[in-house]
BAFI-3210 file (N, C-alpha, C; in Angstrom, 3 decimals, decimal comma, padded with zeros to 6 digits):
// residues 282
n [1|2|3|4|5|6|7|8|9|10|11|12|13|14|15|16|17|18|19|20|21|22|23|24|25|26|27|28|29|30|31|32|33|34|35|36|37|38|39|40|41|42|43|44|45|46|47|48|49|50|51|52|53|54|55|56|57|58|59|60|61|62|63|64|65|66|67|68|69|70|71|72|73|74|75|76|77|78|79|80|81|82|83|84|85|86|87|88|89|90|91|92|93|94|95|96|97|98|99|100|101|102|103|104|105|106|107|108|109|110|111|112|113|114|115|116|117|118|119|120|121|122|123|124|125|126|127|128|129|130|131|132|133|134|135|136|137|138|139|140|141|142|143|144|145|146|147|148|149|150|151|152|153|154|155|156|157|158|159|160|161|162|163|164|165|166|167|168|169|170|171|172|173|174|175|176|177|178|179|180|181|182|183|184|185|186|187|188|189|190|191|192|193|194|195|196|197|198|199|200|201|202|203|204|205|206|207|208|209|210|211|212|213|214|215|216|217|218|219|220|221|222|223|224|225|226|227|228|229|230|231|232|233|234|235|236|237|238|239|240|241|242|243|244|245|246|247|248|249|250|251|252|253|254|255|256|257|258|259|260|261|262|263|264|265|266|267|268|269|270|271|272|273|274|275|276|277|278|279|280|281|282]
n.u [064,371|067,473|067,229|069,863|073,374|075,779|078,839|080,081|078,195|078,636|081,711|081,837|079,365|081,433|083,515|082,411|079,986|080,821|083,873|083,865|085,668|087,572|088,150|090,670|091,741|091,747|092,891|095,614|096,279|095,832|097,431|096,695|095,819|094,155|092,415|092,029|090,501|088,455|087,477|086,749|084,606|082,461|082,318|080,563|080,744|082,732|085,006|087,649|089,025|092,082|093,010|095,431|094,158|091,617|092,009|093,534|091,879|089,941|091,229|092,010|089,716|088,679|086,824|085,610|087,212|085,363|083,005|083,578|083,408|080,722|080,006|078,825|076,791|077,883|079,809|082,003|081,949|081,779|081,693|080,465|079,027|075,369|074,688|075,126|073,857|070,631|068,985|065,507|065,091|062,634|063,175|066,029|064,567|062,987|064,433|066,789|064,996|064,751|062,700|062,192|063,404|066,400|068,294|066,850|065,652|068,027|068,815|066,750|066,944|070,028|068,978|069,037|067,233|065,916|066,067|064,623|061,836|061,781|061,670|059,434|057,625|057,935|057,060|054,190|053,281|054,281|052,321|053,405|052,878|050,115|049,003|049,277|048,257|045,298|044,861|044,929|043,157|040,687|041,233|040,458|037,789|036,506|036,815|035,201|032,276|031,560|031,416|029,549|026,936|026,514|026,258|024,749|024,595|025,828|026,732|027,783|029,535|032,504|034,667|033,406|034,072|036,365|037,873|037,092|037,879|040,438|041,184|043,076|043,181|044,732|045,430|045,009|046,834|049,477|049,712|049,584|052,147|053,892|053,700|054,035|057,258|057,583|057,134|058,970|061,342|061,650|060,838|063,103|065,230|063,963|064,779|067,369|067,476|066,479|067,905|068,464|069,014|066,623|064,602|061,496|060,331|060,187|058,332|054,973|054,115|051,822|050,671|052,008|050,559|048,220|048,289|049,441|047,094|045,404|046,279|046,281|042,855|042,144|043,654|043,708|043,260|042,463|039,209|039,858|042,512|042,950|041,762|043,555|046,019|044,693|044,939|047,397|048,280|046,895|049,021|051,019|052,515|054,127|052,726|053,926|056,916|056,590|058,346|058,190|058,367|057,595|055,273|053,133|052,705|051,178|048,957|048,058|047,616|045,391|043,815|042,351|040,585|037,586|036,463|037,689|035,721|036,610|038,180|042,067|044,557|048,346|048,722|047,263|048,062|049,287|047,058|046,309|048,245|047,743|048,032|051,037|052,742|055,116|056,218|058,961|061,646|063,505]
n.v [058,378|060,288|062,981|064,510|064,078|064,737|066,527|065,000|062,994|061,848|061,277|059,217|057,233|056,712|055,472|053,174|051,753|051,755|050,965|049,620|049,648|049,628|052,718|052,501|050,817|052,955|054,527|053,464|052,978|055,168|056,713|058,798|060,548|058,073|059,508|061,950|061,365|060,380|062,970|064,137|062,684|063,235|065,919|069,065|071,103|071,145|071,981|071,641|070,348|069,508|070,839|068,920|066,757|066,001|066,068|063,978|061,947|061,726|061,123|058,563|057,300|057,843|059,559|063,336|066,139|067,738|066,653|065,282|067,826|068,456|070,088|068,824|066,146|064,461|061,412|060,626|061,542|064,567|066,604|065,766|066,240|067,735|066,818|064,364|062,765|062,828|063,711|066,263|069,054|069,838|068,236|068,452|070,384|069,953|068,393|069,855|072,056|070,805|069,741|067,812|064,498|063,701|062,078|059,687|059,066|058,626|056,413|054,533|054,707|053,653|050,839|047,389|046,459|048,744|049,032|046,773|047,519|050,059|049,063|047,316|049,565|050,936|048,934|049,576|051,910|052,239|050,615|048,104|045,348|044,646|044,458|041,612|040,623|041,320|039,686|037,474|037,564|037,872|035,251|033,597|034,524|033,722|031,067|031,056|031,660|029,701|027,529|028,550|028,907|026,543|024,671|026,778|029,794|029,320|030,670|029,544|027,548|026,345|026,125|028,059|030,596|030,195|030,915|033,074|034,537|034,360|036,171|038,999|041,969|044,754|046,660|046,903|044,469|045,209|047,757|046,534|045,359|047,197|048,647|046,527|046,126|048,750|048,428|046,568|047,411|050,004|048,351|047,524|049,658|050,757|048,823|048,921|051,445|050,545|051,467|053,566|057,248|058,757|057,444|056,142|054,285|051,047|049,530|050,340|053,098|053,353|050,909|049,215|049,632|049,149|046,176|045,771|046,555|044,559|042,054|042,642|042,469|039,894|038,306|036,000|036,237|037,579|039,345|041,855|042,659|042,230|044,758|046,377|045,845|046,943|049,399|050,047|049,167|051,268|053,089|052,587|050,586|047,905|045,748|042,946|043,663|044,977|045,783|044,579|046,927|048,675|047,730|047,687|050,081|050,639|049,366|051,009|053,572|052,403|051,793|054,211|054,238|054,331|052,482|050,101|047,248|046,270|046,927|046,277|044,432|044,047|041,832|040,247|039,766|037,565|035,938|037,543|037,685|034,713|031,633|032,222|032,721|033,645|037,068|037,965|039,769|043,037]
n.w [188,893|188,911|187,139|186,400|187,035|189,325|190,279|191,857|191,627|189,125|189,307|191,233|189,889|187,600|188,976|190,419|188,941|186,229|186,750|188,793|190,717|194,242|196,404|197,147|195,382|193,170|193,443|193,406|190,852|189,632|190,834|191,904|196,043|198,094|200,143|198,829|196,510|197,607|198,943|196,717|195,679|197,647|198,273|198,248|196,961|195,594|195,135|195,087|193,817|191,631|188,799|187,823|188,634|187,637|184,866|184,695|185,647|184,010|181,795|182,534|182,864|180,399|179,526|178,606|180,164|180,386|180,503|183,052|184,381|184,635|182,617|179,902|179,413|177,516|178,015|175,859|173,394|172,583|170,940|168,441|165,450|164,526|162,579|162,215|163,963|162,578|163,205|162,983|162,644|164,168|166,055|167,512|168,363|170,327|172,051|172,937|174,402|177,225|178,953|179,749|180,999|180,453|180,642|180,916|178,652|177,198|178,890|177,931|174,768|174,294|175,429|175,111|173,821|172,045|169,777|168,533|168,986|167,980|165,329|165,256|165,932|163,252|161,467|162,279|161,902|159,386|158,019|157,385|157,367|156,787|154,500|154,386|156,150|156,090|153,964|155,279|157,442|155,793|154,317|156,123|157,036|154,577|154,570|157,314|156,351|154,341|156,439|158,021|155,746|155,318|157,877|159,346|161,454|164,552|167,215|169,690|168,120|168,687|166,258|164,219|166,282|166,900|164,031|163,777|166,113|165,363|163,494|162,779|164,648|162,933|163,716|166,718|167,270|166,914|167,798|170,925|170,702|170,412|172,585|174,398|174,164|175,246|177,936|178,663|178,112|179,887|182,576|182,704|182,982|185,246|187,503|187,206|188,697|191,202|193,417|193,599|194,907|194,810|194,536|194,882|197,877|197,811|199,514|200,302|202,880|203,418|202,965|204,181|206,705|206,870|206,096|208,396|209,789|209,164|210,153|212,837|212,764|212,245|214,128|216,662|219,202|222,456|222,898|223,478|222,959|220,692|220,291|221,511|219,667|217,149|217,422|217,968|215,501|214,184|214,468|213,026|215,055|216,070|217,916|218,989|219,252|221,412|224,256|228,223|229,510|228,420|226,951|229,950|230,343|227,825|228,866|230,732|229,758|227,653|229,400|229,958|227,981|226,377|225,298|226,108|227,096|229,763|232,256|231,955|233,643|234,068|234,921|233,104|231,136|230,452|229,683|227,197|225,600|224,751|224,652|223,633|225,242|227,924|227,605|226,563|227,634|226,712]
ca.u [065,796|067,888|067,692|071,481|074,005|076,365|080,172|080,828|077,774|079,997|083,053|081,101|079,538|082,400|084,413|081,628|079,626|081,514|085,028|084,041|086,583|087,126|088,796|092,293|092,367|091,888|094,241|096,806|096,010|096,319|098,487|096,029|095,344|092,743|091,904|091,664|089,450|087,086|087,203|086,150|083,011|081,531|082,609|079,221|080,991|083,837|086,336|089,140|089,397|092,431|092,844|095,810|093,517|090,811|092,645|094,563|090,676|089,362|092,087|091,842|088,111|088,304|085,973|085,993|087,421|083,894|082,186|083,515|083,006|079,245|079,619|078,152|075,887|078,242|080,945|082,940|081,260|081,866|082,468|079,783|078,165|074,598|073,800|075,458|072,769|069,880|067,444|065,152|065,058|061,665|063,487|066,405|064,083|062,324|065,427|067,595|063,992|065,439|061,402|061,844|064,430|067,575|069,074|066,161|065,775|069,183|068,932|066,065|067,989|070,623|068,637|069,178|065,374|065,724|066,535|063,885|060,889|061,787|061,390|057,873|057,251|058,046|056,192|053,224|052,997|054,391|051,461|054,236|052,325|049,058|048,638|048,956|047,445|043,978|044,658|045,112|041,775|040,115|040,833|039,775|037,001|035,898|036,018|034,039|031,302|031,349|030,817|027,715|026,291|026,472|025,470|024,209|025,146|025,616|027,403|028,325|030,098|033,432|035,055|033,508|033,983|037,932|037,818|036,141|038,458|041,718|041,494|044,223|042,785|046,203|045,471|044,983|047,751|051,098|049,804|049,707|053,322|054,790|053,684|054,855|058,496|058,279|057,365|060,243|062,306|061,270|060,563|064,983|065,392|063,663|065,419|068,305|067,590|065,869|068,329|068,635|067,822|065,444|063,782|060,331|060,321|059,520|057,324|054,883|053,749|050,246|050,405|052,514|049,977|047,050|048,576|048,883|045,182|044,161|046,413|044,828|041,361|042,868|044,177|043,117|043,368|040,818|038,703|040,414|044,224|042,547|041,451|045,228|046,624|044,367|045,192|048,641|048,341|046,919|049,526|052,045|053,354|054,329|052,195|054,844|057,515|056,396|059,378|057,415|057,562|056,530|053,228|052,845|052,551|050,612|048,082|047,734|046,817|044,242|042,704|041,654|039,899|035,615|036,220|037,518|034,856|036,754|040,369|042,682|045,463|049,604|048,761|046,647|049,118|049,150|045,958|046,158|048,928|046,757|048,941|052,145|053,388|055,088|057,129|060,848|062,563|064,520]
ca.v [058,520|061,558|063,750|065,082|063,695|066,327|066,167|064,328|061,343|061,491|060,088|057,961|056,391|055,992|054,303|051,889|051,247|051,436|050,311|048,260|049,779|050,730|053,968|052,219|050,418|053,950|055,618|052,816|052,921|056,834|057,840|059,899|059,733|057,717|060,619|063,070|060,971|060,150|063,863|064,760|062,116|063,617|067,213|068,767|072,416|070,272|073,451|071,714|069,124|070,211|070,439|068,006|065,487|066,415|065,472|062,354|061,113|061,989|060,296|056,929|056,753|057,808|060,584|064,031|066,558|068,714|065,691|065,203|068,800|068,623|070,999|068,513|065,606|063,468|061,224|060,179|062,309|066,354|067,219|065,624|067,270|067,629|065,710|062,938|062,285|062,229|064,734|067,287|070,805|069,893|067,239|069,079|071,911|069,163|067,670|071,226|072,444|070,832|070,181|066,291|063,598|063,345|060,860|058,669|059,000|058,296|055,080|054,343|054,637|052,211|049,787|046,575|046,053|049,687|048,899|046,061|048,499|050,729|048,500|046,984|050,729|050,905|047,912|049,283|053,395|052,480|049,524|047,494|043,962|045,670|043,260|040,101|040,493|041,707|038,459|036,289|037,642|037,640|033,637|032,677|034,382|032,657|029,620|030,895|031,974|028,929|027,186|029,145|028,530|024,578|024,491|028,200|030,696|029,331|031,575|028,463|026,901|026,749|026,056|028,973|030,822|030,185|031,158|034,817|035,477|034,269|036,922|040,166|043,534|045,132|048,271|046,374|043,309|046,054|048,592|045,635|044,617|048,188|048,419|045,705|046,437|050,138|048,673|045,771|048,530|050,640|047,828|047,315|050,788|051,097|047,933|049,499|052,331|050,520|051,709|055,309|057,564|059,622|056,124|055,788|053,002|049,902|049,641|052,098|053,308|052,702|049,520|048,299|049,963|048,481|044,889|045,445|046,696|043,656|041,322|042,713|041,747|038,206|037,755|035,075|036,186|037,967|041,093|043,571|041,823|042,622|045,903|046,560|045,172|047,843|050,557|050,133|049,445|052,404|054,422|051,952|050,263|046,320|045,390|041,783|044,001|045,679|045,344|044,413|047,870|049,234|046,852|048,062|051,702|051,074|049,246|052,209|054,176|051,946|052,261|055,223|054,558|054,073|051,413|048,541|046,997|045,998|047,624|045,184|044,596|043,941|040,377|040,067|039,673|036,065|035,737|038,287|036,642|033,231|030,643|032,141|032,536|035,054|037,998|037,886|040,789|042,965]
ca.w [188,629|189,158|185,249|186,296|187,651|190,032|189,745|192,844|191,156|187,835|189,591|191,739|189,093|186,829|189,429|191,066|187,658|184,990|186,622|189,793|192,018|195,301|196,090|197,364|193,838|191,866|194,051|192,946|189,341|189,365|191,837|193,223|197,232|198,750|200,621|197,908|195,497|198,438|199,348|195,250|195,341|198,338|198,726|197,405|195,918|194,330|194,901|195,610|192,333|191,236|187,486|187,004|188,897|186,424|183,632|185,552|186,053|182,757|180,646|183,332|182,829|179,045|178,970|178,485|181,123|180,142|181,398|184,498|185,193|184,527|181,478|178,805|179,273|176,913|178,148|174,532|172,280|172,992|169,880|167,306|164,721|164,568|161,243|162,270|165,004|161,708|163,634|162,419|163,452|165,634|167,133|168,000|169,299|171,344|172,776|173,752|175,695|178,863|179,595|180,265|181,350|178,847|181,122|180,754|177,176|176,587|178,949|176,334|173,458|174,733|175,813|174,000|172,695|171,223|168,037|168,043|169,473|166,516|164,091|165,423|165,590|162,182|160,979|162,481|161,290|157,972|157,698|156,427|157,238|156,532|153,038|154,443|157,577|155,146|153,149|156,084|157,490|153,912|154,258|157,436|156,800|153,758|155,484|158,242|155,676|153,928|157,392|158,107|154,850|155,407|159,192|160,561|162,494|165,598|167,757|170,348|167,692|169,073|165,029|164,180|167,070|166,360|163,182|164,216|167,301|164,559|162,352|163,660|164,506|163,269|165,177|168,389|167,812|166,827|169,201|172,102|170,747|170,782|174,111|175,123|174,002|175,565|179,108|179,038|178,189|180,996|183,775|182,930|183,758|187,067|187,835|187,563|189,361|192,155|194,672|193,817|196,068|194,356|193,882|195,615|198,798|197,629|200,900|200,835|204,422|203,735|202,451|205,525|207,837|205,935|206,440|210,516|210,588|209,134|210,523|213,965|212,674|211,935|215,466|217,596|220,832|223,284|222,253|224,501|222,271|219,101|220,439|221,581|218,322|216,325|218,795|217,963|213,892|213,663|214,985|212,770|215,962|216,312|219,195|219,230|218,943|222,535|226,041|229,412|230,501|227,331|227,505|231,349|230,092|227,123|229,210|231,442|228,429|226,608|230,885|229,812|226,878|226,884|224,073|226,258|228,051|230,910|232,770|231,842|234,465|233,659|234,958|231,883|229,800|229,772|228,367|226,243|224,392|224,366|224,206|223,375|226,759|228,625|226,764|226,163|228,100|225,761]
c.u [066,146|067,976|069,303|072,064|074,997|078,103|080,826|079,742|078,328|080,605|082,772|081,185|080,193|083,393|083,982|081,132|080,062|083,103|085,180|085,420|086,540|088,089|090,466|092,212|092,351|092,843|095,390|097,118|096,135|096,503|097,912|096,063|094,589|092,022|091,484|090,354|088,069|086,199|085,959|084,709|081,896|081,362|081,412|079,661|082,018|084,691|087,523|089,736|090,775|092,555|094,207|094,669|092,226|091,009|093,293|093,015|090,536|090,156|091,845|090,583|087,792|086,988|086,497|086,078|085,744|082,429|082,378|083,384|081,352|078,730|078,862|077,682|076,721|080,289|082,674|082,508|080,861|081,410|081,511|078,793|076,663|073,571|074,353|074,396|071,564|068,642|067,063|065,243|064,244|062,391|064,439|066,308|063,698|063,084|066,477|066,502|064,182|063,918|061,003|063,313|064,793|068,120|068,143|066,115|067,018|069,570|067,756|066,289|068,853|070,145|068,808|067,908|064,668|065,207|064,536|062,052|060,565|061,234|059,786|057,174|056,780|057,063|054,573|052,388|053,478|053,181|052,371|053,374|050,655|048,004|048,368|048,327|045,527|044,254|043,866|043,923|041,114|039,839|039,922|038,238|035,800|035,509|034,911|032,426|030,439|030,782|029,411|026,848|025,714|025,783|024,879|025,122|025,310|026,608|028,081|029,002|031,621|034,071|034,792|033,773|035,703|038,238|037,796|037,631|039,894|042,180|042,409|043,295|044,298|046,353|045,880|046,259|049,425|050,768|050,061|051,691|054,147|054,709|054,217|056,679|058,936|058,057|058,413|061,127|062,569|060,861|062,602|065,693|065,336|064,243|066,691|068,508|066,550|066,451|069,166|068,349|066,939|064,269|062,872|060,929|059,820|058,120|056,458|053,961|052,505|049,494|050,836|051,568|048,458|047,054|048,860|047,947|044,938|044,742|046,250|043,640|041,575|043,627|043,272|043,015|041,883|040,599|039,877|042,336|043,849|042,374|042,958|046,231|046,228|044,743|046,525|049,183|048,477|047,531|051,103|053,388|053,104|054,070|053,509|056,142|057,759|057,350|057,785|057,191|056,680|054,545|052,872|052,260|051,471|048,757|047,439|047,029|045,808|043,102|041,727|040,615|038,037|035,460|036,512|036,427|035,190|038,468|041,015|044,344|047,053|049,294|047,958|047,143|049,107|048,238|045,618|047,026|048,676|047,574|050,247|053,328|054,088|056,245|058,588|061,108|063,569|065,507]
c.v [059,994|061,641|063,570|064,408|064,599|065,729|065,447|062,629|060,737|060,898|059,301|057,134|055,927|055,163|053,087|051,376|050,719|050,780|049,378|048,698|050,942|051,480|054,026|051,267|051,582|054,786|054,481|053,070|054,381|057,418|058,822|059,733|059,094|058,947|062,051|062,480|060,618|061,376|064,420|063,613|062,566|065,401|068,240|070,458|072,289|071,471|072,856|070,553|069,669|070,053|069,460|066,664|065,490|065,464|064,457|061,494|060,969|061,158|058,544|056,681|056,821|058,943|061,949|065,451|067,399|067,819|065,173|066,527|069,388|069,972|070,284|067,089|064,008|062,967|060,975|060,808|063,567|066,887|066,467|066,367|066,591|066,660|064,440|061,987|061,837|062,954|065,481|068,282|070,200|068,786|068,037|070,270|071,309|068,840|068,757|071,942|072,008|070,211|068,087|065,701|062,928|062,298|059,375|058,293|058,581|056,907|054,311|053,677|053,307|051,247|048,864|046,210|047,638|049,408|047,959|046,860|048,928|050,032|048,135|048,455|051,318|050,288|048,891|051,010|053,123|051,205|048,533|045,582|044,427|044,098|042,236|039,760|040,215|040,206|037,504|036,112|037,117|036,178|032,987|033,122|034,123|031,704|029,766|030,962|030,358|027,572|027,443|029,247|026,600|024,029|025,652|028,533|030,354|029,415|030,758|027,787|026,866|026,511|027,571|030,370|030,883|030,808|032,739|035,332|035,428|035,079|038,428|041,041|043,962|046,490|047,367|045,317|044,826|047,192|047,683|045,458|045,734|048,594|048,123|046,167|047,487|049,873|047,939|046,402|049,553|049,966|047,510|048,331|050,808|049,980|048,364|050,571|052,064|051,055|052,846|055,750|058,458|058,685|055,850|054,424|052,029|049,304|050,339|051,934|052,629|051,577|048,679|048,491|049,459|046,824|044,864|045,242|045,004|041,996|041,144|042,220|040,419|037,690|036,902|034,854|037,031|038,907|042,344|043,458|042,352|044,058|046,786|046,633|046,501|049,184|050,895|050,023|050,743|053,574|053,495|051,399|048,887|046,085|043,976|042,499|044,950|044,873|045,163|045,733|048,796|048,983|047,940|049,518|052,017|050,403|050,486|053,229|053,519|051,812|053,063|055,469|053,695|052,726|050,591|048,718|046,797|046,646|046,139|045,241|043,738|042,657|039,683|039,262|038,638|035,804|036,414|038,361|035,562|032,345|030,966|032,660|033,328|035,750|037,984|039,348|041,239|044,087]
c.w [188,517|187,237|185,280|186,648|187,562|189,543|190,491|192,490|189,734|188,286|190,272|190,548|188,132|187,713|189,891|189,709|186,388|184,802|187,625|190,546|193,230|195,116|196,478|195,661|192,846|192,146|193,453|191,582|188,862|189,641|192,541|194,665|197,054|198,886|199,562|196,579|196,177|198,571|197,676|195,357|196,704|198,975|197,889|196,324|194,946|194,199|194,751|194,607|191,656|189,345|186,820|187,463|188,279|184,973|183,578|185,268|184,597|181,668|181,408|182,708|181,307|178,915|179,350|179,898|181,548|181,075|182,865|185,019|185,172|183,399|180,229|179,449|178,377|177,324|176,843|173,335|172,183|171,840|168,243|166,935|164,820|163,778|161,322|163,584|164,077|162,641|163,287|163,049|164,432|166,404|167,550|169,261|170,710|172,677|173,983|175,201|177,093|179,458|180,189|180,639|180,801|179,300|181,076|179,479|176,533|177,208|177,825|175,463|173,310|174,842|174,816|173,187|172,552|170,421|167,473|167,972|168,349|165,460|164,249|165,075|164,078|161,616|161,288|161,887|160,099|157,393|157,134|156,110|157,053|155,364|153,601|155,668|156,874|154,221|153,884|156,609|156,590|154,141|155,319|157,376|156,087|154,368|156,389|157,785|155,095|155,191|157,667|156,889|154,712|157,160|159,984|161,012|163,961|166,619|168,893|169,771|167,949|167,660|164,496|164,845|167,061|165,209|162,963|165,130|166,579|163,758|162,919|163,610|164,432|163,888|166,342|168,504|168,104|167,653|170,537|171,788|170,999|172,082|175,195|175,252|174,971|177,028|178,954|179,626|179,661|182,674|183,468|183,613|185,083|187,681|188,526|188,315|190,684|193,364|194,827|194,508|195,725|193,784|194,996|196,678|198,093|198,278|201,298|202,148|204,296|203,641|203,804|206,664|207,733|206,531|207,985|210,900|210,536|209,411|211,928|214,250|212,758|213,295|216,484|218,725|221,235|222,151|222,476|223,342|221,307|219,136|220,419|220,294|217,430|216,744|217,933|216,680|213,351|213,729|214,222|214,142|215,874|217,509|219,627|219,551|220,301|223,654|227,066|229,682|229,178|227,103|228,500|230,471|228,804|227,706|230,253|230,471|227,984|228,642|230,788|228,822|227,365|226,237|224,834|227,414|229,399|231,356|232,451|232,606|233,557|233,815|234,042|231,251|229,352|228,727|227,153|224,915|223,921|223,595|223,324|224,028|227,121|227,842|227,093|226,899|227,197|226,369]
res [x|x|x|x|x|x|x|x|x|x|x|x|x|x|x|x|x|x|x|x|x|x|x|x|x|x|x|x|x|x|x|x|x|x|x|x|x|x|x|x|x|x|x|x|x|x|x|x|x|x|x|x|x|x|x|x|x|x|x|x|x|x|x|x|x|x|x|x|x|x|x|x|x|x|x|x|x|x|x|x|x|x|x|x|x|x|x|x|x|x|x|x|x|x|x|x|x|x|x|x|x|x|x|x|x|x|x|x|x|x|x|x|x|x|x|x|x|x|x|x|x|x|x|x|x|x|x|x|x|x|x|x|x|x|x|x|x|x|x|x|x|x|x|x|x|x|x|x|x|x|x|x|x|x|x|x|x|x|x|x|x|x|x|x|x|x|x|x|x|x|x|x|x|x|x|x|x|x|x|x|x|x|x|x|x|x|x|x|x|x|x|x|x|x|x|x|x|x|x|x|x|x|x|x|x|x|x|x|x|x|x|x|x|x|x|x|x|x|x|x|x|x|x|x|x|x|x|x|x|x|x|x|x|x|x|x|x|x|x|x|x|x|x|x|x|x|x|x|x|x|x|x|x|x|x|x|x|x|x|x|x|x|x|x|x|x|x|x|x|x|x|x|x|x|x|x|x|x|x|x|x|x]
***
């Protein structure tokens, strides 16, 4: 995900995201042009914004003119004091350093299984369940004692064997649960930003070129087809996906090569598709 966002992805995203309209419903709603509000979300030096349409936008959308000009970071909230945030100096220091991604941290924050995160968080650096966790153990493993005093130790015993694996490691359970919380949190995010464009392919090359090779190997036609097939993986090309004259030309090429055993002529072709009969003209 992009850290910033520029002054022409500000009014973007306040008119697609946050108000769901297109750019003939914002021109109605605030007298602006079409043409001039299209010109401000894609014009990339933003010279020509003028400043009543600044302040026309900024009052429509409810945030502050500072924010649509990419001077502060906060759309409804310019102007709050520092102690009303509840941070320490090192956090402060942490946060102003610029040395990570505020826009992430602040989707974060928001997220709706914040709050709850925190608190597990909580629970688990202040030991708050600490006591009864050490009880709860404590019991079970009485019983298990008292078990192995009456029939042995015997480590197949699935009773005791329950008993053993029942008791919490509370390191290992509230570290697993804060965990958990902080990917949720973070698989909602990238969700949302699956179709950014600073957002990795979904598809990656090597994976798609991976699955040709070896749906090449997996082909059921001749040698010299399979040979063709890999030929053409490895250079990420759709052998099915080949015109007649395209074929023609790529059999002329693989002519040349030491690897097939035999020249394989254009009238091939048939068999070399093996039973799925003669190529579509495109």
């Amino acid at each position: 995900m992009q850290p910033k966002l520029t002054v022409q992805e500000r009014l973007k995203d306040l008119r697609v995201v946050d108000f769901d309209l297109t750019l003939e419903e914002l021109a109605e709603r605030t007298g602006l042009s079409r043409s001039a509000l299209g010109k401000y979300e894609s014009d990339e030096n933003a010279k020509d914004i003028s400043p009543f349409a600044i302040l026309t936008l900024a009052k429509f959308y409810g945030v502050s003119t500072d924010y649509l000009l990419g001077l502060t970071e906060n759309k409804n909230h310019p102007n709050t004091e520092l102690n009303a945030l509840h941070l320490s100096d090192d956090a402060i220091t942490v946060l102003t350093t610029g040395n990570f991604n505020h826009r992430l941290l602040s989707e974060m924050v928001c997220h709706k299984d914040f709050q709850r995160m925190m608190l597990d968080a909580e629970i688990y650096v202040d030991r708050i369940a600490d006591m009864r966790i050490t009880n709860m153990n404590a019991a079970m493993e009485a019983v298990r004692q008292s078990v192995i005093k009456k029939k042995g130790n015997n480590e197949e015993d699935l009773y005791l064997r329950t008993l053993e694996l029942a008791q919490v490691q509370e390191d290992e359970y509230f570290g697993h649960v804060v965990s958990k919380d902080l990917t949720s949190i973070l698989h909602d995010i990238r969700d949302t930003h699956r179709k950014d464009a600073t957002t990795a392919d979904e598809n990656c090359v090597a994976l798609e070129v991976q699955k040709q090779l070896q749906d090449a190997m997996d082909h059921k036609g001749s040698t010299e087809e399979k040979k063709a097939r890999l030929f053409l993986a490895n250079l990420g090309i759709d052998y099915d996906a080949l015109t007649m004259e395209q074929f023609a030309n790529l059999i002329e090429v693989l002519k040349l090569s030491k690897h097939m055993n035999s020249p394989i002529s254009q009238r091939g072709k048939g068999s070399m598709t093996h039973g799925k009969g003669k190529r579509k003209r495109k």
